[in-house]
mmCIF file of the N, C-alpha and C atoms, coordinates in Angstrom:
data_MODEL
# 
_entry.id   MODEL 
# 
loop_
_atom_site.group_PDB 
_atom_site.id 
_atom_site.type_symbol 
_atom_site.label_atom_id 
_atom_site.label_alt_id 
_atom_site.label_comp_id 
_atom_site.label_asym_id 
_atom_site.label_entity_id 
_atom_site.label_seq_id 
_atom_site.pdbx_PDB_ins_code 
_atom_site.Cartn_x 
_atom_site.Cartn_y 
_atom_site.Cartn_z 
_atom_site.occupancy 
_atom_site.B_iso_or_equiv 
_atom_site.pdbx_formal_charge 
_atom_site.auth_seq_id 
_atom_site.auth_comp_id 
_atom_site.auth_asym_id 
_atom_site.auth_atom_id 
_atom_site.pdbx_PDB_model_num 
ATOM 1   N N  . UNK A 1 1  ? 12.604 -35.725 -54.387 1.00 0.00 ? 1  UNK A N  1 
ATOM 2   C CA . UNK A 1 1  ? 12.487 -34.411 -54.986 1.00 0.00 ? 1  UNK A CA 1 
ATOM 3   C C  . UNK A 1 1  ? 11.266 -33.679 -54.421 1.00 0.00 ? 1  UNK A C  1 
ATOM 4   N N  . UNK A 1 2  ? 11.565 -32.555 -54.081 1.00 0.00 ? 2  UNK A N  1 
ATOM 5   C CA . UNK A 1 2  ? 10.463 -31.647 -53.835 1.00 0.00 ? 2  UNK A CA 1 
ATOM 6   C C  . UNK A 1 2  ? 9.464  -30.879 -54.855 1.00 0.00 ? 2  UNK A C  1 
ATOM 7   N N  . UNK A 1 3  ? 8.425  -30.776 -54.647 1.00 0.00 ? 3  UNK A N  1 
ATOM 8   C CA . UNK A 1 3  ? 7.233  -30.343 -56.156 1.00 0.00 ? 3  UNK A CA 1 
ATOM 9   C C  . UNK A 1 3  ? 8.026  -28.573 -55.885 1.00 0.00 ? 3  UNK A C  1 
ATOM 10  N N  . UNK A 1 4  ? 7.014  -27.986 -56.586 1.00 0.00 ? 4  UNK A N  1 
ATOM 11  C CA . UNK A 1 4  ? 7.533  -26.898 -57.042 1.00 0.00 ? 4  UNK A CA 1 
ATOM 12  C C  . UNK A 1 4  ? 6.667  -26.101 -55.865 1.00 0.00 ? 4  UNK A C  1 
ATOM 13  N N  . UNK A 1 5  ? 5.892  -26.634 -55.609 1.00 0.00 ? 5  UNK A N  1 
ATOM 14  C CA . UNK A 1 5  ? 4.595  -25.588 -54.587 1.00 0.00 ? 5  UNK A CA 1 
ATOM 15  C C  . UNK A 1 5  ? 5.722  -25.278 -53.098 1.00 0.00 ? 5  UNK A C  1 
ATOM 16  N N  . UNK A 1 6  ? 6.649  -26.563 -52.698 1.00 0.00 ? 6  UNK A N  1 
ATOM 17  C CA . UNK A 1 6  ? 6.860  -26.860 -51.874 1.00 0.00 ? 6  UNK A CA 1 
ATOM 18  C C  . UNK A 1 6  ? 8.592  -26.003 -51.525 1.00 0.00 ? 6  UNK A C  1 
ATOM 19  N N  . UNK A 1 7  ? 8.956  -25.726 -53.009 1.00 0.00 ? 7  UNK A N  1 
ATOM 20  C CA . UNK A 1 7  ? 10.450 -24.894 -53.134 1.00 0.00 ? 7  UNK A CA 1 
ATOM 21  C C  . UNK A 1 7  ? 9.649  -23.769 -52.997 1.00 0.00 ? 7  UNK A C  1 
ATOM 22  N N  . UNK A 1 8  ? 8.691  -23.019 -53.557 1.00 0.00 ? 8  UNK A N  1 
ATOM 23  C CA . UNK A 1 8  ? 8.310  -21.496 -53.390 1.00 0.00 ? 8  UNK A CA 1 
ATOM 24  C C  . UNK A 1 8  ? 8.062  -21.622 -52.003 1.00 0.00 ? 8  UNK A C  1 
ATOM 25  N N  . UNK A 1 9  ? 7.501  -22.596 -51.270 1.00 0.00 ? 9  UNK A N  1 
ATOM 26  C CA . UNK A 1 9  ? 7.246  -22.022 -49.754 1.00 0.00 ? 9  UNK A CA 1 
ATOM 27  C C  . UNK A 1 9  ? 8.013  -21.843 -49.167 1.00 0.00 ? 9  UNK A C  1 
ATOM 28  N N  . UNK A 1 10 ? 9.138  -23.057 -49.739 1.00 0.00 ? 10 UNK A N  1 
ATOM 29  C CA . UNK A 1 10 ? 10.631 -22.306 -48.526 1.00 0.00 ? 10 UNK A CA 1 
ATOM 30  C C  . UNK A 1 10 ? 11.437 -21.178 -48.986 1.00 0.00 ? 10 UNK A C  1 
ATOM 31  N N  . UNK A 1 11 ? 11.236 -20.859 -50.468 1.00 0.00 ? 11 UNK A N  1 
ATOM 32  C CA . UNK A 1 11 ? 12.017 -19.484 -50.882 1.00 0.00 ? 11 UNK A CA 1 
ATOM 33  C C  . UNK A 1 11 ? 11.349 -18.272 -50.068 1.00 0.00 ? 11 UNK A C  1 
ATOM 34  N N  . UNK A 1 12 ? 9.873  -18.344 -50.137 1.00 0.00 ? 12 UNK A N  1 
ATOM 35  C CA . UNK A 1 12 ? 9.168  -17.274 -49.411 1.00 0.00 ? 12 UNK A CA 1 
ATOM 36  C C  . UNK A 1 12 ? 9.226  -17.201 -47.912 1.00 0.00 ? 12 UNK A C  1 
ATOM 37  N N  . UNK A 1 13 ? 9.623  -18.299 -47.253 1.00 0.00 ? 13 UNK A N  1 
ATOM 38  C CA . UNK A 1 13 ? 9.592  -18.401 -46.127 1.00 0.00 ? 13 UNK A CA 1 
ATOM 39  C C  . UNK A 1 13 ? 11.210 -17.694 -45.487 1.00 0.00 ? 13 UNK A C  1 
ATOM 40  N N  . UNK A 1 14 ? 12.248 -18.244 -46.422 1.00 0.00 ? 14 UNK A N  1 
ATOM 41  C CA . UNK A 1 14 ? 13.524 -17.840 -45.954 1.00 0.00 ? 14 UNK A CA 1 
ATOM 42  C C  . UNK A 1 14 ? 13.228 -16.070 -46.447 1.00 0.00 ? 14 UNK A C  1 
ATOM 43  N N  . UNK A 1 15 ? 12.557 -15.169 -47.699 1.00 0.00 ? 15 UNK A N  1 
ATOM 44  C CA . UNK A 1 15 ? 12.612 -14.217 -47.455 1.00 0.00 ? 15 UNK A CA 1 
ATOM 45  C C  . UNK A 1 15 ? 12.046 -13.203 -46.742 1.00 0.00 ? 15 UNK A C  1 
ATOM 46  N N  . UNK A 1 16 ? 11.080 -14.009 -46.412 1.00 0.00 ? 16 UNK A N  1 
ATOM 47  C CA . UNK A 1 16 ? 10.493 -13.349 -45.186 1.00 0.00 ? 16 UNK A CA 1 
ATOM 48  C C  . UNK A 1 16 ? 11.397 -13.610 -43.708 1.00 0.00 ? 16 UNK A C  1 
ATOM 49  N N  . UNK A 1 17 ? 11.747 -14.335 -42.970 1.00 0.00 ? 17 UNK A N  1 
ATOM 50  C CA . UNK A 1 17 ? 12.866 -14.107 -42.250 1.00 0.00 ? 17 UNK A CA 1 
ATOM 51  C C  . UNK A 1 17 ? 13.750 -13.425 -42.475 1.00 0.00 ? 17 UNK A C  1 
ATOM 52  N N  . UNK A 1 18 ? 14.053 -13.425 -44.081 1.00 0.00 ? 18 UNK A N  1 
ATOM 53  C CA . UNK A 1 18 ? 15.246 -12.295 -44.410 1.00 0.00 ? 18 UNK A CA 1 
ATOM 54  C C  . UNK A 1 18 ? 15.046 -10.541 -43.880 1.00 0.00 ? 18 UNK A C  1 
ATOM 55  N N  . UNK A 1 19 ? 13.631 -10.728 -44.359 1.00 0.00 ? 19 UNK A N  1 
ATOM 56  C CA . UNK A 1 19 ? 12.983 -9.275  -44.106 1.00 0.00 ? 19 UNK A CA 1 
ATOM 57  C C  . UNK A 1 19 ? 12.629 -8.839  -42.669 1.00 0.00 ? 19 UNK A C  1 
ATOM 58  N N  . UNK A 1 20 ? 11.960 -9.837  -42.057 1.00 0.00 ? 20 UNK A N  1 
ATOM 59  C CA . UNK A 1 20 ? 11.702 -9.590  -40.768 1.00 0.00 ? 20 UNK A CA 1 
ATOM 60  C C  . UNK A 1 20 ? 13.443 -9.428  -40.058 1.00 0.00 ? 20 UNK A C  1 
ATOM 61  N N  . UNK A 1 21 ? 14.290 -10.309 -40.155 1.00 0.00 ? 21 UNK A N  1 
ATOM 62  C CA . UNK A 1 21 ? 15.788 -10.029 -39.628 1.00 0.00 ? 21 UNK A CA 1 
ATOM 63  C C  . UNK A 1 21 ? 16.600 -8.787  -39.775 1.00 0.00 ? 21 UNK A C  1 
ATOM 64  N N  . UNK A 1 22 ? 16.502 -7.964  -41.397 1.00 0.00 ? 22 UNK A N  1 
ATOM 65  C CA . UNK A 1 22 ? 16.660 -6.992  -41.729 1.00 0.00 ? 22 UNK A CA 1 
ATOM 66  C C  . UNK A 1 22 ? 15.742 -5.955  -40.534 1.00 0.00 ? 22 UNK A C  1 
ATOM 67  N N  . UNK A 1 23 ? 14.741 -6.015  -40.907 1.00 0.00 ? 23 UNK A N  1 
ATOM 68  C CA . UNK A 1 23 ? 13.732 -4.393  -39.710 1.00 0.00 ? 23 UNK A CA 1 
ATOM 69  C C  . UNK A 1 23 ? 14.205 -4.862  -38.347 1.00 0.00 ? 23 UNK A C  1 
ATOM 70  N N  . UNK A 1 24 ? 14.640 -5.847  -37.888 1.00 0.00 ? 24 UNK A N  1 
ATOM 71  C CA . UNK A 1 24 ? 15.029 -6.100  -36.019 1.00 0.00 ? 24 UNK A CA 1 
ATOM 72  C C  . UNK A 1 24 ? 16.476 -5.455  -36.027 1.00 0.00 ? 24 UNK A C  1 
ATOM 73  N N  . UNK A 1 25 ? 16.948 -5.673  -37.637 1.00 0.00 ? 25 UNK A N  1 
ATOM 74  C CA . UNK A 1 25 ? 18.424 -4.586  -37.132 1.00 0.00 ? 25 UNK A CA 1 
ATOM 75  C C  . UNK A 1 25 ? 18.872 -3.332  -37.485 1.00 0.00 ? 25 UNK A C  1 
ATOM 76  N N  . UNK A 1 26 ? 17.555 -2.545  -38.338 1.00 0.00 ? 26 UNK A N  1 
ATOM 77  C CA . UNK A 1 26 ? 17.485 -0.914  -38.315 1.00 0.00 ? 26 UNK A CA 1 
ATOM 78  C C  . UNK A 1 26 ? 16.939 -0.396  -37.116 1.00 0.00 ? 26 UNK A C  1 
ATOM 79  N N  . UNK A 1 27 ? 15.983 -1.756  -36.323 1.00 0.00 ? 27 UNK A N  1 
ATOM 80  C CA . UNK A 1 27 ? 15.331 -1.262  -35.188 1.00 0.00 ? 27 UNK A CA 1 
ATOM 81  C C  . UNK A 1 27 ? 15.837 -0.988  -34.311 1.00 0.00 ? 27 UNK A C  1 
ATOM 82  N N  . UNK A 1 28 ? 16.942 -2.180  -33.928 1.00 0.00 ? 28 UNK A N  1 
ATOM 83  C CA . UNK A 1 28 ? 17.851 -2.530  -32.770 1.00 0.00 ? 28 UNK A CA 1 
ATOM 84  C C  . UNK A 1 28 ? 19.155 -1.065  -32.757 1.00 0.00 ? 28 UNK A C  1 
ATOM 85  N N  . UNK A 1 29 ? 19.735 -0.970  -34.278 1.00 0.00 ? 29 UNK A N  1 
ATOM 86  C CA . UNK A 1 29 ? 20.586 0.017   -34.493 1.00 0.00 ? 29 UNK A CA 1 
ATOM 87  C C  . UNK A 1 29 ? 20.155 1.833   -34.503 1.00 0.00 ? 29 UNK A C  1 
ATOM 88  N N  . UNK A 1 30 ? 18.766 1.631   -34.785 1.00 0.00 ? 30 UNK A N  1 
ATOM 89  C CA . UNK A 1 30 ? 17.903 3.056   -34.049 1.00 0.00 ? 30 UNK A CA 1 
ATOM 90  C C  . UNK A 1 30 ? 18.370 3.406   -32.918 1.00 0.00 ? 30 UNK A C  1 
ATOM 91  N N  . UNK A 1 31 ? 18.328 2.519   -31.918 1.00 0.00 ? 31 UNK A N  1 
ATOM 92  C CA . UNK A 1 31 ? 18.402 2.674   -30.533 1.00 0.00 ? 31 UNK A CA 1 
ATOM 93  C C  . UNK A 1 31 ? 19.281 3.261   -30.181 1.00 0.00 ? 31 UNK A C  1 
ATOM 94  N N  . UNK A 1 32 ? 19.113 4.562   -29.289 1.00 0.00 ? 32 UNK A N  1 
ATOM 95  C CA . UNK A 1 32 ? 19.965 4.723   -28.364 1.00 0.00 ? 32 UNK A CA 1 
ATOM 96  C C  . UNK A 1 32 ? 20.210 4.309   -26.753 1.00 0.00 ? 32 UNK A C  1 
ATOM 97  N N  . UNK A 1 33 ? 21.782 4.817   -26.670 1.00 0.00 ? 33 UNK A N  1 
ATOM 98  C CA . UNK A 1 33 ? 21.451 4.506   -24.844 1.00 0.00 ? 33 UNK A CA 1 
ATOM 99  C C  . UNK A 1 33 ? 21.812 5.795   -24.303 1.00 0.00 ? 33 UNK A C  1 
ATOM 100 N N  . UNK A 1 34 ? 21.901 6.929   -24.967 1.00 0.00 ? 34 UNK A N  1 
ATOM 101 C CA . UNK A 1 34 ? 22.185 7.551   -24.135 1.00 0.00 ? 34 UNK A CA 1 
ATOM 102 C C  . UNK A 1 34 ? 20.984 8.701   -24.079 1.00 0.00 ? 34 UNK A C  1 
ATOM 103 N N  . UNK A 1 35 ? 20.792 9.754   -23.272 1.00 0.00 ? 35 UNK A N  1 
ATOM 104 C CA . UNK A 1 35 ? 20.242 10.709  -23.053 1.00 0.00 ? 35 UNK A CA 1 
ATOM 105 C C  . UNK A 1 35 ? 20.000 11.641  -24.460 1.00 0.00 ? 35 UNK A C  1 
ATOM 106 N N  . UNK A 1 36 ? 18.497 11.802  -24.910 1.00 0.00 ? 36 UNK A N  1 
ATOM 107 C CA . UNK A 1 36 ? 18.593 12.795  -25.819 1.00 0.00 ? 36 UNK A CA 1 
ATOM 108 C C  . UNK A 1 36 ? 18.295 14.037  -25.378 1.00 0.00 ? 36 UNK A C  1 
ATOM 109 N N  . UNK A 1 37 ? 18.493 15.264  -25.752 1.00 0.00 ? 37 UNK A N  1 
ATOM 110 C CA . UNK A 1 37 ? 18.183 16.467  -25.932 1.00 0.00 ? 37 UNK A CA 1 
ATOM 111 C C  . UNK A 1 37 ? 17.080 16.736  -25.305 1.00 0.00 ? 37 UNK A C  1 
ATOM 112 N N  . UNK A 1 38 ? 16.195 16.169  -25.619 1.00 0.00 ? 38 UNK A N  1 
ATOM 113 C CA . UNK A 1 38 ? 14.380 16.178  -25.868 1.00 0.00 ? 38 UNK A CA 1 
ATOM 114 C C  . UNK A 1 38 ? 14.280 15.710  -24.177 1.00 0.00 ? 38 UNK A C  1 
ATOM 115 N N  . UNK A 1 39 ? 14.897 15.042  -23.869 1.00 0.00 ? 39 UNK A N  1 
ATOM 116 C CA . UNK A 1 39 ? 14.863 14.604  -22.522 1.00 0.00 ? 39 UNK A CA 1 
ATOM 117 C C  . UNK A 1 39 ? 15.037 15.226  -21.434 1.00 0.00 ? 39 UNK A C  1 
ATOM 118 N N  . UNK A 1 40 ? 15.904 16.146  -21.553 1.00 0.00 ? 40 UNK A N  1 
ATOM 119 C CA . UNK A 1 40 ? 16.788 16.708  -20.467 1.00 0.00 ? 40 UNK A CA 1 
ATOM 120 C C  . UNK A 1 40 ? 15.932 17.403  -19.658 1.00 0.00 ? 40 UNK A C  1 
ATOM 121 N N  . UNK A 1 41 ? 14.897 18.245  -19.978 1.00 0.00 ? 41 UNK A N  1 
ATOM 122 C CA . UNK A 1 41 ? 13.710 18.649  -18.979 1.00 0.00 ? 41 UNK A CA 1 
ATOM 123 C C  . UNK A 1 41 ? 12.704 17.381  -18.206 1.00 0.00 ? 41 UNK A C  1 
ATOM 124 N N  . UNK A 1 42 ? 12.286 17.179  -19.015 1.00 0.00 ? 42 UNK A N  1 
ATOM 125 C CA . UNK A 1 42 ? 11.864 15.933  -17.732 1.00 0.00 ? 42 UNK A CA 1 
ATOM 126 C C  . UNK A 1 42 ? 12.834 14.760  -17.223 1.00 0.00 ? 42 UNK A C  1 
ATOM 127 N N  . UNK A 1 43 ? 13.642 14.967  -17.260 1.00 0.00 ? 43 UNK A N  1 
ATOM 128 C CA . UNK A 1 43 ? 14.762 14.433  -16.278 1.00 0.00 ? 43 UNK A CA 1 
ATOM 129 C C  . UNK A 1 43 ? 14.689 15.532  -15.103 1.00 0.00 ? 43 UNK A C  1 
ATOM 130 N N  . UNK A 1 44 ? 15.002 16.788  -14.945 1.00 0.00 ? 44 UNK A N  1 
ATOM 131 C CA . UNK A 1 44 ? 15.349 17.138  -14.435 1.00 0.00 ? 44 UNK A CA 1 
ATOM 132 C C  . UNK A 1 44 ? 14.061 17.298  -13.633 1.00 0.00 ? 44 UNK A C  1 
ATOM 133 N N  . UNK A 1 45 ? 12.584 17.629  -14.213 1.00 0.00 ? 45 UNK A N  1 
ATOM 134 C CA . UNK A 1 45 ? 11.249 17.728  -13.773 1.00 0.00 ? 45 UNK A CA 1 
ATOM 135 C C  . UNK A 1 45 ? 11.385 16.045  -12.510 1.00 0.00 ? 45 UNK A C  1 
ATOM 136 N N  . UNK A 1 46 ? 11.723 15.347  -12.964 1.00 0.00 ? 46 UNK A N  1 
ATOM 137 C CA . UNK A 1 46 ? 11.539 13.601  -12.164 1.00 0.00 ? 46 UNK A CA 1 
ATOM 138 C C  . UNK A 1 46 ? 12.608 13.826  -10.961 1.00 0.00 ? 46 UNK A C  1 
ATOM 139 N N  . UNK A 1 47 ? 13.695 14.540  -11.143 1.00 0.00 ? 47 UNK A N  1 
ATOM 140 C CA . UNK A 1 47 ? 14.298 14.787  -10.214 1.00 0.00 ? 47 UNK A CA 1 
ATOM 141 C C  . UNK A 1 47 ? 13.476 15.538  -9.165  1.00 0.00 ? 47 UNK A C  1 
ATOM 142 N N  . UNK A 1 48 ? 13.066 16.778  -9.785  1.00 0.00 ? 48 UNK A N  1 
ATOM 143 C CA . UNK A 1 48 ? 12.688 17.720  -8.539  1.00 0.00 ? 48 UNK A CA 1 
ATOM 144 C C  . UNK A 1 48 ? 11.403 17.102  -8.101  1.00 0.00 ? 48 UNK A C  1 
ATOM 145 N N  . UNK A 1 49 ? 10.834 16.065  -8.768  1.00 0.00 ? 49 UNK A N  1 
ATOM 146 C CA . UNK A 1 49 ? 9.348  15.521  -8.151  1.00 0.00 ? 49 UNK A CA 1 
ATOM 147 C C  . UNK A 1 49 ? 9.657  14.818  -7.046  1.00 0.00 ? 49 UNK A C  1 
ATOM 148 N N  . UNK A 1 50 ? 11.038 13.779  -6.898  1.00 0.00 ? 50 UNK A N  1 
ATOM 149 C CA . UNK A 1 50 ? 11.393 13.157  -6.171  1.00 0.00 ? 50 UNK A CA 1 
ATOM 150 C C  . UNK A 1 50 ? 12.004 13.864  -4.784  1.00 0.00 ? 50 UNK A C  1 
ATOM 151 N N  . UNK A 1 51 ? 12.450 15.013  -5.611  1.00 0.00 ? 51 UNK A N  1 
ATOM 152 C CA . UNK A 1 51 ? 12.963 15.953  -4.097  1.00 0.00 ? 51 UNK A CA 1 
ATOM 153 C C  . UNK A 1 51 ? 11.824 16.252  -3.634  1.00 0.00 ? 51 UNK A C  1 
ATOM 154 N N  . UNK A 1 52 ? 10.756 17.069  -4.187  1.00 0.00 ? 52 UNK A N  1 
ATOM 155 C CA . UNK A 1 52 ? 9.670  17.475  -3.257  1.00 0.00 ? 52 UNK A CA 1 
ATOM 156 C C  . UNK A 1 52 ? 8.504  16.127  -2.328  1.00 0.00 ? 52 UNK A C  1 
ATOM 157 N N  . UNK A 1 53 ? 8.896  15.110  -2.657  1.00 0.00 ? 53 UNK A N  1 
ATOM 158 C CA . UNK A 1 53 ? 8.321  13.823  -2.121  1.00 0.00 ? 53 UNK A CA 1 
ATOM 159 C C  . UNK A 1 53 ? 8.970  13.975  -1.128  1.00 0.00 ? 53 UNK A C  1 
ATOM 160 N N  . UNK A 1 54 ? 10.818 13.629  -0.961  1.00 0.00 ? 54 UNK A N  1 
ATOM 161 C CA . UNK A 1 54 ? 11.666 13.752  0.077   1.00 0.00 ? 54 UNK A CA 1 
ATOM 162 C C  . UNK A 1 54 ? 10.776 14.522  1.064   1.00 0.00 ? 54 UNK A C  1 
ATOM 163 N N  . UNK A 1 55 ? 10.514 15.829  0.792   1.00 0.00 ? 55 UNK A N  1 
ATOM 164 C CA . UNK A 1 55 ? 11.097 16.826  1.611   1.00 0.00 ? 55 UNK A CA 1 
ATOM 165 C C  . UNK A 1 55 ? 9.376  16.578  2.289   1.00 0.00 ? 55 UNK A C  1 
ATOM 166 N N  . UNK A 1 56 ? 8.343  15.962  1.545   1.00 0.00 ? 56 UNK A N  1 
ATOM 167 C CA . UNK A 1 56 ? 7.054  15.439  2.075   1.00 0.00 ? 56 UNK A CA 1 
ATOM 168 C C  . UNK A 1 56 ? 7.336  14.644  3.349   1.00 0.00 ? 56 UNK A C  1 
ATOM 169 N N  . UNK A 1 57 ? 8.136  14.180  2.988   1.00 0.00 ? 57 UNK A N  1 
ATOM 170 C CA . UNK A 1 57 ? 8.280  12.833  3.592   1.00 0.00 ? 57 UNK A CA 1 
ATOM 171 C C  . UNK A 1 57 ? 8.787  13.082  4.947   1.00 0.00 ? 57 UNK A C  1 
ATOM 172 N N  . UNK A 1 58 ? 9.591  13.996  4.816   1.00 0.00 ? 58 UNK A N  1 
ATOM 173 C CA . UNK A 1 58 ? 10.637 14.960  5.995   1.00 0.00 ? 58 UNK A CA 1 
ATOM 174 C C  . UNK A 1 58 ? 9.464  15.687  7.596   1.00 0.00 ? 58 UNK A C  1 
ATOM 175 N N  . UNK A 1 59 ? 8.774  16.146  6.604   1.00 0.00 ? 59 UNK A N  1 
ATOM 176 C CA . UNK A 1 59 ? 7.654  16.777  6.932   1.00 0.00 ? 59 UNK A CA 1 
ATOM 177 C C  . UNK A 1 59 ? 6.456  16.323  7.650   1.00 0.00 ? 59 UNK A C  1 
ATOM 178 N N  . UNK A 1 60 ? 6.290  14.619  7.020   1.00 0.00 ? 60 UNK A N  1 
ATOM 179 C CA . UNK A 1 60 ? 5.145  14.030  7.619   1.00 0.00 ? 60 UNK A CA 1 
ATOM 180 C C  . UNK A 1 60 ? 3.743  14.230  6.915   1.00 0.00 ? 60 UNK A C  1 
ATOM 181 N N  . UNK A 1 61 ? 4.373  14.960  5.563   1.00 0.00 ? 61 UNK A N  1 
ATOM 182 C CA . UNK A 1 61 ? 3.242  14.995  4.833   1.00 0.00 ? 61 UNK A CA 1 
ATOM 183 C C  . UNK A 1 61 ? 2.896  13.897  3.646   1.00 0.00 ? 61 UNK A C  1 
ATOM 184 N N  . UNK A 1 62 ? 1.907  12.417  3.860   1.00 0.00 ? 62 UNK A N  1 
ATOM 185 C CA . UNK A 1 62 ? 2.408  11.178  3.649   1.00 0.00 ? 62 UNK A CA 1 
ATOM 186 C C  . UNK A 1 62 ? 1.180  11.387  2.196   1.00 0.00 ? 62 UNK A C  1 
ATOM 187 N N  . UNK A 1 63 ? 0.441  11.940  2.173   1.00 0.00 ? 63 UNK A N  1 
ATOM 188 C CA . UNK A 1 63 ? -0.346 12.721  0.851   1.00 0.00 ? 63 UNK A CA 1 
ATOM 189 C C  . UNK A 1 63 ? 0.438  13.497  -0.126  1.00 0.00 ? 63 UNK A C  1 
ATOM 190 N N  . UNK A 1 64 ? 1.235  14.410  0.052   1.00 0.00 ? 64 UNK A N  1 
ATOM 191 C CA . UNK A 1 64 ? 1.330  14.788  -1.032  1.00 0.00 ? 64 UNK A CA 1 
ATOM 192 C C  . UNK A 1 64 ? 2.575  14.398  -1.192  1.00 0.00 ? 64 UNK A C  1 
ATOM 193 N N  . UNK A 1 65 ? 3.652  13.390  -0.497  1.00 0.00 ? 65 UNK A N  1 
ATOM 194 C CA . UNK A 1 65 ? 4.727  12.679  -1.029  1.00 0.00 ? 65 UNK A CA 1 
ATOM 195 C C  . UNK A 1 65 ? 3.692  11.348  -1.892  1.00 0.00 ? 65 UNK A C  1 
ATOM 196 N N  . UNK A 1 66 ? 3.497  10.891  -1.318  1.00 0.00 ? 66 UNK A N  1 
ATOM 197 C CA . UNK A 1 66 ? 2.866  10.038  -2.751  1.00 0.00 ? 66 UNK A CA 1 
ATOM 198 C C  . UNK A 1 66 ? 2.041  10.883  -4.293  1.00 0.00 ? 66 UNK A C  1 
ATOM 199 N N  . UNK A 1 67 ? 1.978  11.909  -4.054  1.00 0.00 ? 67 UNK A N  1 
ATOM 200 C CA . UNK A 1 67 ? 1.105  12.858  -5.203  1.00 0.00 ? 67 UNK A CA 1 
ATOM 201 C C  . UNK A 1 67 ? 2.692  13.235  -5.925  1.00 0.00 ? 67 UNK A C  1 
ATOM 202 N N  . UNK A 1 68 ? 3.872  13.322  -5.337  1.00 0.00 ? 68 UNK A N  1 
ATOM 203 C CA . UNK A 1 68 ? 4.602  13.440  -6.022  1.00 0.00 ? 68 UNK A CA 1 
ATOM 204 C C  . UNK A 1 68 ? 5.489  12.247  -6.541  1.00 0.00 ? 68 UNK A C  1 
ATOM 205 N N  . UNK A 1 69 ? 5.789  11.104  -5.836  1.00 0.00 ? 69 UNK A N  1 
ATOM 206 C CA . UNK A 1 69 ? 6.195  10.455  -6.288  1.00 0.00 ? 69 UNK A CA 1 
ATOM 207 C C  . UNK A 1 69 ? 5.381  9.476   -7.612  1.00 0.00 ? 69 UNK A C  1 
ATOM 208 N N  . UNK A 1 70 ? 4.137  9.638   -7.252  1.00 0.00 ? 70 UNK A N  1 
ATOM 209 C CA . UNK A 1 70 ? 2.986  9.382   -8.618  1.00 0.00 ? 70 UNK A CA 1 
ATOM 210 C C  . UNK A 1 70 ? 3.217  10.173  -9.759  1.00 0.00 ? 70 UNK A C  1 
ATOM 211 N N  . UNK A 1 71 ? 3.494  11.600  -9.697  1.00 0.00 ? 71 UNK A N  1 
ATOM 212 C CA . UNK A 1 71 ? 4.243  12.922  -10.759 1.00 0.00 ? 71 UNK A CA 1 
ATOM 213 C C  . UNK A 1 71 ? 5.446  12.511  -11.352 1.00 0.00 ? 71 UNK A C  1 
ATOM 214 N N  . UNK A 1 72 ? 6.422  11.987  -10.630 1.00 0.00 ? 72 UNK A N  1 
ATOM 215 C CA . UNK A 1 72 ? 7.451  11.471  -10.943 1.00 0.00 ? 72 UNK A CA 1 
ATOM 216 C C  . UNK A 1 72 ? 7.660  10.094  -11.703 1.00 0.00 ? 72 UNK A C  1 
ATOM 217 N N  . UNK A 1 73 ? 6.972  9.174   -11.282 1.00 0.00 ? 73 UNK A N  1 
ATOM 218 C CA . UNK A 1 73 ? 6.730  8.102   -12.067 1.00 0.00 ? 73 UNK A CA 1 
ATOM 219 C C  . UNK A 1 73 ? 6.107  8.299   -13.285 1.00 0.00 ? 73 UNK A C  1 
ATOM 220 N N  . UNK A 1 74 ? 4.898  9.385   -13.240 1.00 0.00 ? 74 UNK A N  1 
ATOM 221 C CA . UNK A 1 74 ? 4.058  9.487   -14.471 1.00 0.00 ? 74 UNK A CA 1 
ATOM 222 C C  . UNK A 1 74 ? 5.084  10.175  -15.699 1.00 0.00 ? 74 UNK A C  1 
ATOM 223 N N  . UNK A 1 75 ? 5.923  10.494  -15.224 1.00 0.00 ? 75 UNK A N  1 
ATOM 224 C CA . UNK A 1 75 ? 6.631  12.094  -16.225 1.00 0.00 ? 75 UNK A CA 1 
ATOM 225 C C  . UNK A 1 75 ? 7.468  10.587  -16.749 1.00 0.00 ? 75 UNK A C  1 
ATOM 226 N N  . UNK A 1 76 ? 8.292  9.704   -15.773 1.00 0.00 ? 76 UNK A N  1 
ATOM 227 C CA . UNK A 1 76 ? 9.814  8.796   -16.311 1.00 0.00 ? 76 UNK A CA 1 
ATOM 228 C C  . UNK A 1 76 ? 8.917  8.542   -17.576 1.00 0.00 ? 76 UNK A C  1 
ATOM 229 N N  . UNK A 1 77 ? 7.992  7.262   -17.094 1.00 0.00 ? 77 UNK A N  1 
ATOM 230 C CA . UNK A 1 77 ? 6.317  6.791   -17.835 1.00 0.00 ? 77 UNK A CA 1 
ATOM 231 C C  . UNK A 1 77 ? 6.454  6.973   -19.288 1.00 0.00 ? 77 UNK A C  1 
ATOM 232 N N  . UNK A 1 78 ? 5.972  8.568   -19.261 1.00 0.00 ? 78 UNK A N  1 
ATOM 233 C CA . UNK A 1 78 ? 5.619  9.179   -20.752 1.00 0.00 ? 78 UNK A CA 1 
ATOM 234 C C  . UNK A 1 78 ? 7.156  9.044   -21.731 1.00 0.00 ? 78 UNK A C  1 
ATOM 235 N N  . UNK A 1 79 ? 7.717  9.889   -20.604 1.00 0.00 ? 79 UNK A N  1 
ATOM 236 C CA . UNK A 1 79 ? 9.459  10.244  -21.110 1.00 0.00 ? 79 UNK A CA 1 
ATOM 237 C C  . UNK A 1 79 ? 10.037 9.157   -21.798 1.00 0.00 ? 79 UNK A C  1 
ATOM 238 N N  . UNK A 1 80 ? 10.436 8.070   -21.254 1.00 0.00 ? 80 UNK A N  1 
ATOM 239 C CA . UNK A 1 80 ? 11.019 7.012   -21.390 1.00 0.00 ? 80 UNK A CA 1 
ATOM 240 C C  . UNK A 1 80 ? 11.055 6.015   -21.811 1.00 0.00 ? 80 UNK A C  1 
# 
């Protein structure tokens, strides 16, 4: 037989897993995968950072394609 100290630790223990299991699946079910609203400008900002790197790059200008592809990474970064 188990004392009594020893049943409250596993009652508290299973409800705390209960609880912690519960918040991993409002968390998990929060989630989206798709594109929000809020997004759609710096998407499109990461795009054109990446074009103007291209067109650096085209150019031979090996400074300010990395100044943009650094812009571009920084914007996904925050965004994402």
């Amino acid at each position: 037989m188990s004392s009594y100290f020893e049943q409250k630790a596993k009652k508290s223990k299973k409800n705390t897993f209960l609880k912690s299991f519960r918040n991993l699946k409002l968390v998990t079910s929060a989630r989206k995968d798709h594109m929000n609203v809020k997004q759609i400008f710096p998407a499109i900002l990461i795009g054109l950072d990446i074009g103007a790197a291209i067109v650096c790059l085209c150019c031979g200008d090996v400074k300010h394609a990395i100044y943009w592809f650094a812009a571009a990474t920084l914007t996904a970064t925050v965004t994402f």
